[in-house]
C-alpha positions in Angstrom: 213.1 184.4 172.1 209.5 184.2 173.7 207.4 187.2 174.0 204.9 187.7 177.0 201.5 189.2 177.0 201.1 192.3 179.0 197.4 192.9 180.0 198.5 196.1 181.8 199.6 197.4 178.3 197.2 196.2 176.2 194.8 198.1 178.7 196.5 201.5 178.0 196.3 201.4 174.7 192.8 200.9 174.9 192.6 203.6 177.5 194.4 205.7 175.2 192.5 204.8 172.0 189.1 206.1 173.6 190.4 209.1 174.9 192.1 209.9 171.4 188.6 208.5 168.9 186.2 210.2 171.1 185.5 213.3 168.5 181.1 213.9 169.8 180.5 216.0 173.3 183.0 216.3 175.9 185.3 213.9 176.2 184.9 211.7 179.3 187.1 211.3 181.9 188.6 208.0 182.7 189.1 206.3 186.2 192.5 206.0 187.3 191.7 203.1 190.2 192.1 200.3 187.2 195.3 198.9 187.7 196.7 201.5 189.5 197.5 205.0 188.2 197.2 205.5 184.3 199.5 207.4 182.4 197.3 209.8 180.9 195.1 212.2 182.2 192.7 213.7 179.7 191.5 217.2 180.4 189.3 219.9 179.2 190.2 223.8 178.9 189.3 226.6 176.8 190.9 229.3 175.3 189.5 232.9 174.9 189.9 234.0 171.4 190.7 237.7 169.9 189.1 238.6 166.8 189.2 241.3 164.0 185.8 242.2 162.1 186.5 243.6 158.8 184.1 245.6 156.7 184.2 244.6 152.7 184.4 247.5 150.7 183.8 245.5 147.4 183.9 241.7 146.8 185.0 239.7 143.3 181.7 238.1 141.8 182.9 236.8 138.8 183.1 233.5 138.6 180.4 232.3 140.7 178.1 229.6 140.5 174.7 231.3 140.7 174.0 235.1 140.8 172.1 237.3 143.4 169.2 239.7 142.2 167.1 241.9 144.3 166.9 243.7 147.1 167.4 242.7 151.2 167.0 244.8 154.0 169.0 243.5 157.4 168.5 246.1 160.3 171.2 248.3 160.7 173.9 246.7 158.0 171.4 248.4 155.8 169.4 247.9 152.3 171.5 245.9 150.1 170.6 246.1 146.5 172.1 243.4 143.7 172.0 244.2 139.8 173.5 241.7 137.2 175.8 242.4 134.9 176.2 239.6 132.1 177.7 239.1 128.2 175.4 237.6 125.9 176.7 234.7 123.8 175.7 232.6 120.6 174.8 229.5 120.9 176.1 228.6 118.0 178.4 230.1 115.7 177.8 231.5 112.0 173.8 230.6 112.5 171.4 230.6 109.5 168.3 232.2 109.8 164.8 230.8 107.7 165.4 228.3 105.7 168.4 229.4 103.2 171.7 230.7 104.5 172.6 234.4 103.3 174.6 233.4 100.5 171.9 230.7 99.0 168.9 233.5 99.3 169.2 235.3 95.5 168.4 238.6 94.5 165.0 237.4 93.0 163.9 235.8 96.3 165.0 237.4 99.8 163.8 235.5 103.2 163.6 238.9 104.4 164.1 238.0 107.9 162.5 240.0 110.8 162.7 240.0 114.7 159.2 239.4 115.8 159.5 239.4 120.0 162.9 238.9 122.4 162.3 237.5 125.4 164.7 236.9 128.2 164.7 234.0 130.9 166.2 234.4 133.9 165.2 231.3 135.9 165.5 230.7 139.7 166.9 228.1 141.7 164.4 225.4 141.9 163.6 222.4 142.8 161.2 219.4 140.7 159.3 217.3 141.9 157.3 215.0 140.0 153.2 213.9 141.7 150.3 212.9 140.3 147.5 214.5 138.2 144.8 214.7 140.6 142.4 215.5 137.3 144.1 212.2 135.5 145.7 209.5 138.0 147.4 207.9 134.8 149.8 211.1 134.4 152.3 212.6 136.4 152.8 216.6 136.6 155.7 218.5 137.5 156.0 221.1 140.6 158.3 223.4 141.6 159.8 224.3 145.2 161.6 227.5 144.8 165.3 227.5 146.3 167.0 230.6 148.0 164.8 233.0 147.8 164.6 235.7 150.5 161.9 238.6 151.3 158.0 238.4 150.0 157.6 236.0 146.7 154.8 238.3 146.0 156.8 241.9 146.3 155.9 243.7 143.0 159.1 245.7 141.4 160.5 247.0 138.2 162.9 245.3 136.5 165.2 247.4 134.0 167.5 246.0 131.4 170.0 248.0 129.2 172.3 247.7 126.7 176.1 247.3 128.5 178.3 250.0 126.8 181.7 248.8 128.7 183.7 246.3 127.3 184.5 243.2 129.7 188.1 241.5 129.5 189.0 238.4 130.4 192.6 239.7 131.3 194.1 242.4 132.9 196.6 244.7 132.0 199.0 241.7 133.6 197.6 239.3 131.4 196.3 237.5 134.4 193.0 236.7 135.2 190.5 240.0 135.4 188.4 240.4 139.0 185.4 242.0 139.0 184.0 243.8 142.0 180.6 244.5 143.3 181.1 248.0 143.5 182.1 248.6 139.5 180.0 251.0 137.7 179.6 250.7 134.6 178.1 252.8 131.7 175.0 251.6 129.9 173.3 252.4 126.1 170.1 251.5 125.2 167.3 250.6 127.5 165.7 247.3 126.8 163.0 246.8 129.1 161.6 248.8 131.7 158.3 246.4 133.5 157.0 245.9 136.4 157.0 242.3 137.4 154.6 240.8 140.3 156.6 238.7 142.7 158.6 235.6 141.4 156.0 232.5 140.8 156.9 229.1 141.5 155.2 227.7 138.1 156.2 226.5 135.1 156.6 228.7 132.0 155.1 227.2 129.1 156.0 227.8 125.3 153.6 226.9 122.8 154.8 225.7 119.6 154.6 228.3 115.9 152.0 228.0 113.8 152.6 226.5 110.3 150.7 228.3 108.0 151.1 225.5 105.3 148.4 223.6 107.4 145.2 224.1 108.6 145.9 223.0 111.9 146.2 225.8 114.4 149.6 224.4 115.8 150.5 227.5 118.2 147.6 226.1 120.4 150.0 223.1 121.2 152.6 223.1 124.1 156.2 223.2 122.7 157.7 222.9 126.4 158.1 223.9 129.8 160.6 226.7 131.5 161.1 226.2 135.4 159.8 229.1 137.0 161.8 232.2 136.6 161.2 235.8 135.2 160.3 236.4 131.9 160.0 239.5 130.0 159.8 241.0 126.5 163.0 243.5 125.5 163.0 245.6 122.5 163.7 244.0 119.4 165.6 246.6 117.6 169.1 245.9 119.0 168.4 242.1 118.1 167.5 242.9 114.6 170.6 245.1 114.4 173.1 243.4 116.0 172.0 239.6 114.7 169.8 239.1 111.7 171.3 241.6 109.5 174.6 240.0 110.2 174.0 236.5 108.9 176.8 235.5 107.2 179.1 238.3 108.4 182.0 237.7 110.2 180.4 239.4 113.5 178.4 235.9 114.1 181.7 233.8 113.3 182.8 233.7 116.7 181.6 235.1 120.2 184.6 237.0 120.3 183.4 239.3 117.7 179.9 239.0 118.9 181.0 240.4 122.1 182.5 243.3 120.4 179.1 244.5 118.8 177.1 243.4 122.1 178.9 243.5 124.4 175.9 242.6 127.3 173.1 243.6 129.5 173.2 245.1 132.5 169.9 243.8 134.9 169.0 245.7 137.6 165.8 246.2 139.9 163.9 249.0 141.8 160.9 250.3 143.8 159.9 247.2 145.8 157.0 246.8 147.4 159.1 244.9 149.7 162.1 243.4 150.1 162.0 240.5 147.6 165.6 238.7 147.1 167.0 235.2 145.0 169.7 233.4 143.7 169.3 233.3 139.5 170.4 229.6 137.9 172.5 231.7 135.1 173.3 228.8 133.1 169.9 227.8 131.9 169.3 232.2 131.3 168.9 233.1 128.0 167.3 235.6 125.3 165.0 233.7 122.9 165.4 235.8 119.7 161.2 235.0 117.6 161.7 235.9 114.1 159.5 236.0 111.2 160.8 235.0 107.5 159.0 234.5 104.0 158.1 231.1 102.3 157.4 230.0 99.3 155.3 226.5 98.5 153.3 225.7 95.8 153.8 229.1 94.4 152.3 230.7 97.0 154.0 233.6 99.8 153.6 232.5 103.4 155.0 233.8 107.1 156.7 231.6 109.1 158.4 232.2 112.7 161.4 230.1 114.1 163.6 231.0 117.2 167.2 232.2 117.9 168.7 231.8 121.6 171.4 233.6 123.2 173.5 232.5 126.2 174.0 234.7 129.2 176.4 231.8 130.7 179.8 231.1 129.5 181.5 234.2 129.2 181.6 237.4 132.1 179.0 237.7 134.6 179.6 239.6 138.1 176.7 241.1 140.7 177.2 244.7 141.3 176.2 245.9 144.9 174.8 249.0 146.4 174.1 249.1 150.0 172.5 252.4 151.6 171.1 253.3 154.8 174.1 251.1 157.1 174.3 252.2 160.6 176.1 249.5 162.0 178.7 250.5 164.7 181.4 247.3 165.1 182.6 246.2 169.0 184.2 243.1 170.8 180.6 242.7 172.2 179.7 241.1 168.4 181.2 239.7 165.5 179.3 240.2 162.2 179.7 237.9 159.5 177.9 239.2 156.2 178.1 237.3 152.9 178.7 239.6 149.5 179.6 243.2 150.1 179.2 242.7 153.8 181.5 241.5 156.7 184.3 239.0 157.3 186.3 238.3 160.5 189.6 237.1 161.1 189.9 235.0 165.0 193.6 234.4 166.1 194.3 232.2 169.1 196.7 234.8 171.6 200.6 233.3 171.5 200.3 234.6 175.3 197.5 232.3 176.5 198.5 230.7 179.6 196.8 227.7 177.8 198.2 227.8 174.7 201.2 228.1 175.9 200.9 224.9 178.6 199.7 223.3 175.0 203.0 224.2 173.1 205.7 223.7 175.5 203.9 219.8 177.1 202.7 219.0 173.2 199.9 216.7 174.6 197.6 214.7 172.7 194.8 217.1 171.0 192.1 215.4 171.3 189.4 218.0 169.6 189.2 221.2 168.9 186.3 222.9 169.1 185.0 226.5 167.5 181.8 227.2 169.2 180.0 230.4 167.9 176.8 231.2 169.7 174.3 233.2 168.1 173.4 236.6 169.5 169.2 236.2 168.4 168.5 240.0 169.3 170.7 241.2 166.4 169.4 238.6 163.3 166.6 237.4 161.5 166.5 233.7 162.4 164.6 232.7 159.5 167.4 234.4 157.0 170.2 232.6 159.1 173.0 231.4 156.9 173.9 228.1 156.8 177.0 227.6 157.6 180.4 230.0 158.8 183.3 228.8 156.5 186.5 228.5 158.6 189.5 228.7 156.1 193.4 230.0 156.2 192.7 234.3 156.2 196.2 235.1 154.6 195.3 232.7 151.6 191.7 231.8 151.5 192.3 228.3 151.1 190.6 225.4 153.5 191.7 224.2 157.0 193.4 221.2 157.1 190.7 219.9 159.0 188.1 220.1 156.1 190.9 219.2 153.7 191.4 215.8 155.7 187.6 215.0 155.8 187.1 215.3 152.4 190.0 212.9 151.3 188.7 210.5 154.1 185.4 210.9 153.2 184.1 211.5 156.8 180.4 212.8 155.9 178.1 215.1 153.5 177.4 217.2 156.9 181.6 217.4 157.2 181.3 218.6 161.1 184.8 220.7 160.2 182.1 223.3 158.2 180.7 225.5 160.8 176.8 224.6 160.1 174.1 226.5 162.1 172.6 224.2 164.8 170.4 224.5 167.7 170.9 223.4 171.4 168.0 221.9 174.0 168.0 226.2 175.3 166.9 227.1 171.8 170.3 229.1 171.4 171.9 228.6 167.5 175.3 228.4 167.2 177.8 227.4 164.4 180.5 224.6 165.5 183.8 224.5 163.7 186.2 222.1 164.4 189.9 222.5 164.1 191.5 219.6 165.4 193.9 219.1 163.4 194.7 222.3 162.3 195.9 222.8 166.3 197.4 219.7 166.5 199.4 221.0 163.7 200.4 223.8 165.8 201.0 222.2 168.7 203.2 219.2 167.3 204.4 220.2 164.0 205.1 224.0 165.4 203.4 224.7 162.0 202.6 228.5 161.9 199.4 230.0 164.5 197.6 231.6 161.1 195.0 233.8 161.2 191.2 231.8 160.8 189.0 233.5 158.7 185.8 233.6 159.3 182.8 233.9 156.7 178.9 232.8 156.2 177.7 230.6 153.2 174.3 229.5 152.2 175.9 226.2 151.0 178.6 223.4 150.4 178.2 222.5 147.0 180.7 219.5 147.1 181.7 219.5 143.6 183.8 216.3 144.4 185.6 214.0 146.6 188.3 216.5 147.3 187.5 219.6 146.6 184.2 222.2 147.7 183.5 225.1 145.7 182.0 227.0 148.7 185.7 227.3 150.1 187.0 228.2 146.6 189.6 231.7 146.4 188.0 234.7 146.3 189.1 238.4 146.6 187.9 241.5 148.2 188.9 244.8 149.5 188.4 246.4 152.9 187.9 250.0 153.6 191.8 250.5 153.4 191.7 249.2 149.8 193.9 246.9 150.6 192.8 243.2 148.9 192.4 240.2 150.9 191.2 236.6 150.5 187.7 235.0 151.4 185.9 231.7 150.0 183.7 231.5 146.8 180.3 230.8 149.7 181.0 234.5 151.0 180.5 235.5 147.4 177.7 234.2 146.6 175.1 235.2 149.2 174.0 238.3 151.2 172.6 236.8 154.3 174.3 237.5 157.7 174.6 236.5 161.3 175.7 237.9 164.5 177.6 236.1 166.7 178.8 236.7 170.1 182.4 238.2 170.9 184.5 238.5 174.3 183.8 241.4 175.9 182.8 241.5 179.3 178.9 242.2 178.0 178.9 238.9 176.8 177.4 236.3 179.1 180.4 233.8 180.0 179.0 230.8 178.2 178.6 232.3 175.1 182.1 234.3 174.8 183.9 233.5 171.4 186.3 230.7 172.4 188.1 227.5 171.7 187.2 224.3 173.4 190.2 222.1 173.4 190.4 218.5 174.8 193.5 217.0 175.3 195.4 214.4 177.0 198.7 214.8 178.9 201.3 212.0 179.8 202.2 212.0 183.3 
């Protein structure tokens, strides 16, 4: 049998290749003078989308990657205020303090060991960067570029730190996983610390080594090592002294489950700003540096020496307790807010009675894209306090469009255009584009289920590998009916908000909230 070669076909197929690949702009429209009459028609509509905004009564931060601190005011969603809550952990078990362990001091020689100063670290997110020594050109110097932080850097405010009197569980009365929610009170001891601190600094903190007073070198005058920047701040040492060195070789420092049960951790919190002054805290490089001195004997003689003890505030619970105040915000179809934290969340269904959708369902044409365009009303927002991107994800389950699910495993790009990131047009208008092709080709040609999108703002990706993003992780929360719902680990993890235009007739036809769909029908 001999086969012939059809240039008519061939040319359809290429027709019907570009009209399918083209995924930037509008599609383009393709003459239908070659050859005759093609068989597809590609076409442009859009469809007017209806939209729920839903207040968050109290959202899970446990589990988070970085944790919020300080205070943000946004207009009329109010003054939000974040405190941490955090268990303090060993970092390593059954420790040995001076230079004997408990049961090698005897009764004729005690170490007599004694806590000196406590200080706890809590360091920013930050960036390093590594330049010259413009007083040496033969040595480098590390800087710092501070990360996520929001409000003046040079706000002054006091920070407050107590003793947590409310023991945290990793289980629930279910035995499943325990959620904690930003608006948990919880009941405090002992007060710590109680300063003011002047603004958060971008420089280094630097620990100089302990003297040894065996020499007569002055060795405290040498650099031990640098902290990134961060807060830093002497607590009371009595608790330390208590709960740690007179329990060397007890069973309390076997484990950090029965550490946990003496301390069980510090609650953080912050007040009377000088102005708003707001940032993410890198949690797992926090700590508590227990200095302690202990006697020595050399040579017959009696000195002091001092060593260092640190504790962990990473690893165990953690969670960011909210209070908001002074919210008049009045919710409309003329805006949809989107709030990260204890804020807003939306949830945007396409109508089943859309003459559009409908056409789309019944002809199952070709969906080309998808488009979520979401236009940025600028007289309700703070540009320069924008979040980054508006997470698009499944509402009932909080789980990832297929759409971002099938970038990631085909490695499309780092700037995966499926994630809503905030961009700006040649008008100067932001906006946040989302696509969602194939989650409404699923619709369209697999009749999978028209699900609820929801809608919610993040300050990051965080990729944390090929095929999964921990910005679109699980997370809970609970609106003002109590009832719990799903959102994305982003949401959690930042307080920043947007406004973004709804579908009211107040809203200027170009901007309503809508989906752009291109598509291409066989004639």
């Amino acid at each position: 049998m001999k086969y012939f070669y059809n240039p008519f076909f061939s040319l359809c197929g290429i027709l019907l290749l570009i009209s399918a690949c083209n995924t930037d702009g509008d599609i383009n429209s393709i003459d239908g003078n070659i050859l005759g009459e093609t068989n597809f028609t590609p076409k442009k509509d859009s469809i007017p989308l209806e939209f729920n905004n839903i207040k968050v009564k109290a959202i899970q931060t446990n589990g988070l990657n970085n944790y919020l601190l300080g205070q943000i005011t946004q207009n009329s969603l109010g003054t939000t205020n974040i405190s941490l809550i955090s268990q303090v952990l060993l970092s390593s078990t059954a420790p040995s303090f001076g230079e004997k362990s408990s049961s090698a001091e005897s009764s004729s020689f005690n170490e007599n060991e004694t806590v000196e100063k406590v200080y706890l670290y809590l360091p920013f997110l930050s960036k390093e960067k590594t330049k010259k020594d413009p007083n040496n050109s033969n040595k480098n110097i590390k800087t710092y570029t501070l990360d996520s932080i929001y409000g003046n850097k040079n706000a002054r405010f006091t920070l407050k730190v107590e003793e947590l009197n409310y023991h945290l569980s990793d289980t629930d009365s279910n035995l499943e996983s325990k959620i904690y929610y930003s608006n948990l009170s919880v009941p405090t001891s002992n007060t710590l610390a109680e300063v003011t601190v002047q603004g958060f600094s971008d420089q280094a903190i630097v620990r100089h080594q302990f003297d040894d007073p065996t020499t007569k070198e002055d060795e405290s005058k040498k650099e031990k090592d640098k902290l990134a920047p961060g807060i830093r701040i002497e607590l009371s040492p009595s608790i330390f002294q208590t709960y740690l060195l007179n329990n060397e070789g007890s069973n309390v420092l076997r484990s950090n489950d029965s550490f946990r049960n003496l301390l069980k951790g510090i609650v953080i919190s912050s007040s009377n700003f000088s102005a708003d002054l707001l940032g993410l805290i890198n949690l797992k490089n926090a700590k508590i540096e227990v200095i302690y001195t202990y006697l020595f004997k050399k040579d017959g003689k009696d000195f002091t020496k001092r060593k260092s003890y640190e504790l962990n505030l990473t690893g165990g619970i953690s969670f960011n307790k909210y209070n908001v105040t002074n919210e008049s915000l009045t919710l409309s179809q003329d805006i949809l807010y989107l709030k990260g934290g204890q804020g807003y969340v939306a949830e945007v269904s396409i109508p089943e009675n859309n003459t559009v959708f409908k056409m789309l369902k019944e002809k199952k044409p070709i969906i080309n894209q998808a488009d979520l365009y979401l236009y940025v009303d600028k007289a309700n927002v703070n540009i320069a306090q924008l979040p980054s991107y508006v997470l698009a994800y499944n509402a009932d389950k909080g789980i990832i469009l297929s759409d971002y699910r099938n970038d990631l495993a085909n490695k499309i790009s780092s700037d995966y255009i499926s994630i809503g990131k905030l961009k700006k047009d040649a008008k100067g208008n932001y906006f946040y584009l989302v696509r969602i092709t194939d989650h409404l080709t699923n619709i369209i040609k697999n009749n999978a289920e028209n699900i609820k999108i929801g809608l919610a703002v993040s300050t990051h990706l965080a990729v944390a590998s090929r095929t999964t993003l921990s910005a679109m992780n699980n997370k809970k929360y609970q609106d003002t009916s109590n009832q719990v719902r799903n959102t994305v680990l982003g949401d959690a993890e930042n307080t920043l908000y947007t406004a973004i235009y709804g579908n009211s007739s107040n809203v200027p036809e170009a901007k309503k909230l809508k989906l752009k769909v291109y598509y291409t029908l066989a004639k």
